[in-house]
N, CA and C atoms as an extended XYZ file, in Angstrom:
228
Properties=species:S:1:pos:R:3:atomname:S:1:resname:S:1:resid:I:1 pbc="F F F"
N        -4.877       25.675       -9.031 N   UNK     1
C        -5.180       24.404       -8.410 CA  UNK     1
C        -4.769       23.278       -9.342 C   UNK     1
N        -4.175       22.177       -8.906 N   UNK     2
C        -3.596       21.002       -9.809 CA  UNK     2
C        -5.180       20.245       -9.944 C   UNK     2
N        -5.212       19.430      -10.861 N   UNK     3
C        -6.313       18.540      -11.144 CA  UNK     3
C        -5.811       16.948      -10.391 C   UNK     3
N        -5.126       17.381       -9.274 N   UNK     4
C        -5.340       16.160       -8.292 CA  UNK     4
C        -6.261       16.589       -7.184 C   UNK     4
N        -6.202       17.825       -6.611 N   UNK     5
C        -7.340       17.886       -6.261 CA  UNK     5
C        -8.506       17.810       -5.999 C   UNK     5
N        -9.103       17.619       -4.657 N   UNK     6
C       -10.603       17.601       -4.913 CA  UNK     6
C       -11.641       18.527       -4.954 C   UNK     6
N       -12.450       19.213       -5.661 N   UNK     7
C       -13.359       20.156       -5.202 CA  UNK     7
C       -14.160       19.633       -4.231 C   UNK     7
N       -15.063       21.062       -3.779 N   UNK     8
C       -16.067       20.600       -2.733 CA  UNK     8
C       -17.429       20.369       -3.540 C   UNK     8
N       -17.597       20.390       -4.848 N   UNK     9
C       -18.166       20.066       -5.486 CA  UNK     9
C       -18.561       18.710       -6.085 C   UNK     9
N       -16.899       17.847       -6.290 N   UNK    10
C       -16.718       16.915       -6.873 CA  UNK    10
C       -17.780       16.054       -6.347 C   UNK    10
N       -17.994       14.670       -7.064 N   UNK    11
C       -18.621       13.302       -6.226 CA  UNK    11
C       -17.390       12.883       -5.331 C   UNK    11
N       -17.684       12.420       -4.715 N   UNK    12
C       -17.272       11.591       -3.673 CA  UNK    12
C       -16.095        9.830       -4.521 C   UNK    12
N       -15.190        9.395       -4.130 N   UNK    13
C       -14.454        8.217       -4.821 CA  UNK    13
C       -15.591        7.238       -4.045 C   UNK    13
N       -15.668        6.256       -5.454 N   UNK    14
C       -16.749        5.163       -5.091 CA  UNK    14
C       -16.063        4.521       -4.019 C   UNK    14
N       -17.052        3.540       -2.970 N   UNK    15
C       -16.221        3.306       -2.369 CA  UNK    15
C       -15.492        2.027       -2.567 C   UNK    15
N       -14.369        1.588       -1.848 N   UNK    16
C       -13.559        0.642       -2.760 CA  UNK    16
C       -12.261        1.299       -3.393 C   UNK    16
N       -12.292        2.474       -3.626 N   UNK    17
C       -11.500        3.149       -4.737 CA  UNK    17
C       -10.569        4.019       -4.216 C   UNK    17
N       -10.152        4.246       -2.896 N   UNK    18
C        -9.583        4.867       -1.978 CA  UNK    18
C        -8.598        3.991       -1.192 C   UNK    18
N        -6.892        4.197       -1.423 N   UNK    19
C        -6.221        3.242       -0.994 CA  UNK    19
C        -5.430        4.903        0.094 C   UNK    19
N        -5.156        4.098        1.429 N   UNK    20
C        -4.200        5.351        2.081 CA  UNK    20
C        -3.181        4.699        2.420 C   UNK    20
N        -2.342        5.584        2.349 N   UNK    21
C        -0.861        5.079        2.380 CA  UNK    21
C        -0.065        5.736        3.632 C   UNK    21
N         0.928        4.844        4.402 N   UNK    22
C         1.380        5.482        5.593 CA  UNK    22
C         2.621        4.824        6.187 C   UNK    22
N         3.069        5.039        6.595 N   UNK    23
C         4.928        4.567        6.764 CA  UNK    23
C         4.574        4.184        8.312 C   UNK    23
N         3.914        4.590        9.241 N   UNK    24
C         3.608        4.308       10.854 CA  UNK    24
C         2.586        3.062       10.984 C   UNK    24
N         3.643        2.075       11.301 N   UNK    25
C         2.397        0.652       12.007 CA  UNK    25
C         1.650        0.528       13.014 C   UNK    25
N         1.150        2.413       13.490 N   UNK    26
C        -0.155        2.210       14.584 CA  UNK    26
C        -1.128        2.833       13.535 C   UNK    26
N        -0.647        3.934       12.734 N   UNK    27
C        -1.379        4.544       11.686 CA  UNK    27
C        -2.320        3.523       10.839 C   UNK    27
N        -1.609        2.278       10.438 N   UNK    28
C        -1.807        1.892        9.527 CA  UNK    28
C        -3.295        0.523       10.000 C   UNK    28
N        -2.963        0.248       11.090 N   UNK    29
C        -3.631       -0.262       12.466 CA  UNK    29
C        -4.897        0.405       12.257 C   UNK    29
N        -4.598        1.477       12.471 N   UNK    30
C        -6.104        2.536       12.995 CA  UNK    30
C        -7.013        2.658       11.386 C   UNK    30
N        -5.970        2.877       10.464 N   UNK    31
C        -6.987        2.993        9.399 CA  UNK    31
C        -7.387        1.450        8.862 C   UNK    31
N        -7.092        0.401        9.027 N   UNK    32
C        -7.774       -0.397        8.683 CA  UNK    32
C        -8.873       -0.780        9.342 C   UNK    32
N        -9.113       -0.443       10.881 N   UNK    33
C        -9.933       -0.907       11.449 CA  UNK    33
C       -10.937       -0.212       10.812 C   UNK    33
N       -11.188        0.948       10.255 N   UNK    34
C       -12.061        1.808       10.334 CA  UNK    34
C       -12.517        1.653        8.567 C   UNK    34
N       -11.550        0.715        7.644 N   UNK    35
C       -11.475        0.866        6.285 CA  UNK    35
C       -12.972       -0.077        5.942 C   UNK    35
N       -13.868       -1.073        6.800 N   UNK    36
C       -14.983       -1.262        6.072 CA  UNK    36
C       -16.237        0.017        6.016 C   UNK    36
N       -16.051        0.727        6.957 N   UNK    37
C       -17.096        1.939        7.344 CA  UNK    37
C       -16.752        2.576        6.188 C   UNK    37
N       -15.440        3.173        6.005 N   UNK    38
C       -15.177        4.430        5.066 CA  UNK    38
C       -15.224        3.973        4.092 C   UNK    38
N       -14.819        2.766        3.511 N   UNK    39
C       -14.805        2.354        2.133 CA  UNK    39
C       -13.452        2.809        1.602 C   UNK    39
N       -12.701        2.110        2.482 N   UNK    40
C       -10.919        2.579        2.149 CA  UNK    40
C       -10.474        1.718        2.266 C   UNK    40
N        -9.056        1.807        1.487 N   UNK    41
C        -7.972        0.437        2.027 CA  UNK    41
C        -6.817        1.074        2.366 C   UNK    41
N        -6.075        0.490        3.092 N   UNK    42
C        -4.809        0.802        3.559 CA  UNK    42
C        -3.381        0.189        3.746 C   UNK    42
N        -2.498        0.429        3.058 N   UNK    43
C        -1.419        0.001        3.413 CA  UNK    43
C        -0.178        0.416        3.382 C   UNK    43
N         0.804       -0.304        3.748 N   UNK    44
C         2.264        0.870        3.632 CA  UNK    44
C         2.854        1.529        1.895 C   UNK    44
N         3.470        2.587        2.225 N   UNK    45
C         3.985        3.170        1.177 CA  UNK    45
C         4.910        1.911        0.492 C   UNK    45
N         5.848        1.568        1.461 N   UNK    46
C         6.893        1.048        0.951 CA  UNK    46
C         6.386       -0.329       -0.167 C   UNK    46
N         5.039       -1.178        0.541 N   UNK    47
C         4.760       -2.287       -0.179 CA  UNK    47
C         3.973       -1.369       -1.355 C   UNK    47
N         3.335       -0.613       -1.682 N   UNK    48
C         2.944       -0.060       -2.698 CA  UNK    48
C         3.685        0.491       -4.242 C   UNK    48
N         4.425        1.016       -3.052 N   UNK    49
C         5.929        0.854       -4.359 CA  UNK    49
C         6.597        0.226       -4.592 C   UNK    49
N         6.827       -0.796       -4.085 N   UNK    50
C         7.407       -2.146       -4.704 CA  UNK    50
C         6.496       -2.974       -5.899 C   UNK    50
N         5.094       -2.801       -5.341 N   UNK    51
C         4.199       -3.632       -6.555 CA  UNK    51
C         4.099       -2.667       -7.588 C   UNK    51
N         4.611       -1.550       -7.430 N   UNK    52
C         4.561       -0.665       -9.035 CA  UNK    52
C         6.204       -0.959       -9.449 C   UNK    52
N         6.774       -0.709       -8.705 N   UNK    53
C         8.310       -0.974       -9.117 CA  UNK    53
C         8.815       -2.672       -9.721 C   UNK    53
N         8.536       -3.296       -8.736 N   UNK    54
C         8.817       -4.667       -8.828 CA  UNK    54
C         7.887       -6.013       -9.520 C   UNK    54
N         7.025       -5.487       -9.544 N   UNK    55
C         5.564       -6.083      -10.086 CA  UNK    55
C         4.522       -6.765       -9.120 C   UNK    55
N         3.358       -6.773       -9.318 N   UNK    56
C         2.566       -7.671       -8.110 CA  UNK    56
C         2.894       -8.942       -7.359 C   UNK    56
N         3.640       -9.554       -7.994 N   UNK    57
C         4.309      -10.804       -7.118 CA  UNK    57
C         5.655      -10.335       -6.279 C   UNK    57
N         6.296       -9.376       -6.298 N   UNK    58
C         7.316       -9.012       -5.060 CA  UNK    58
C         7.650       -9.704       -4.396 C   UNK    58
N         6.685      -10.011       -3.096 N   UNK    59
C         6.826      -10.472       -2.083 CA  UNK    59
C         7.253      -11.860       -2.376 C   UNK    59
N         6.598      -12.466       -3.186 N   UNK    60
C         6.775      -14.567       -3.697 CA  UNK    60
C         8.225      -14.332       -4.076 C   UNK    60
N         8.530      -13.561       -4.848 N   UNK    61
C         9.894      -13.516       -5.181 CA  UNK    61
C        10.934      -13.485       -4.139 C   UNK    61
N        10.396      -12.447       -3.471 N   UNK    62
C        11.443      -11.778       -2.850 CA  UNK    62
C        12.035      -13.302       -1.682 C   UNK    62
N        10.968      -13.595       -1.399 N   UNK    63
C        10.800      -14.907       -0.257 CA  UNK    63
C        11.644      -16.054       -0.875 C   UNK    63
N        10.913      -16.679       -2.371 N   UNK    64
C        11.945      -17.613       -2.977 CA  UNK    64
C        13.193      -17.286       -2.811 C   UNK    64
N        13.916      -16.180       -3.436 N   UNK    65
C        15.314      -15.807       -3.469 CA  UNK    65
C        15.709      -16.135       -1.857 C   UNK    65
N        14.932      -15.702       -0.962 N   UNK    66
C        15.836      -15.442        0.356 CA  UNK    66
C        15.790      -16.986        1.115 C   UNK    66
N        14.730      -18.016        0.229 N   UNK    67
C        15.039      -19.508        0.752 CA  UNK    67
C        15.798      -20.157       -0.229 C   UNK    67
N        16.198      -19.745       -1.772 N   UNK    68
C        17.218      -20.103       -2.284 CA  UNK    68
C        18.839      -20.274       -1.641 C   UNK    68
N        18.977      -18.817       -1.431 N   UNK    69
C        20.755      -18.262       -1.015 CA  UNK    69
C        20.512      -17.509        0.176 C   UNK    69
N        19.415      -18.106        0.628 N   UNK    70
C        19.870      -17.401        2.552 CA  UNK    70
C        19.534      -15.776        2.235 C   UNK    70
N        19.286      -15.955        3.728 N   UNK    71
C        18.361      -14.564        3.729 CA  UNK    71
C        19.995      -13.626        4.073 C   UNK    71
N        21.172      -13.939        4.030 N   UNK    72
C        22.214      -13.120        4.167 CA  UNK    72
C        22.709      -12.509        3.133 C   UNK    72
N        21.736      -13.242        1.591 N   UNK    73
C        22.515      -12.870        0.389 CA  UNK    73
C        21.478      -11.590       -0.184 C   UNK    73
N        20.245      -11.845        0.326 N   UNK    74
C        19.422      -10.615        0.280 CA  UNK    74
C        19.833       -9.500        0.543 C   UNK    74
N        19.890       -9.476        2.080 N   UNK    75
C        20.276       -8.338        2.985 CA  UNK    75
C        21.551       -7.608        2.420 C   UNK    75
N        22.622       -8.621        1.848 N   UNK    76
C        23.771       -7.868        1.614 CA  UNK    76
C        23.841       -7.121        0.143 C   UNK    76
């Protein structure tokens, strides 16, 4: 067994501490509605790896650049 695992033993992740990740925008829909009950958060893979890849501001960036030189110089 890898030590990512959970036993059925383990405690439980506090809650708060549980992020789910999912590439489908009905998926992602459904688990947020449900993320104050469970004590989860949810969001896409892709923005998750960008804030590890790219750093927590991504998105500000990414936006400046594409109102700098047009959103055609992005894309290309």
């Amino acid at each position: 067994m890898s030590g990512a695992s959970q036993d059925a033993g383990s405690p439980a992740p506090e809650k708060g501490n549980l992020k789910i990740l999912t590439s489908c925008p009905s998926c992602l829909q459904g688990l947020s509605r449900y993320g104050d009950d469970a004590g989860t958060d949810a969001d896409y893979i892709v923005v998750e790896l960008a804030k590890h890849v790219l750093g927590r501001n991504w998105m500000a960036e990414y936006v400046a650049r594409a109102n700098r030189g047009g959103i055609e110089r992005v894309l290309v």
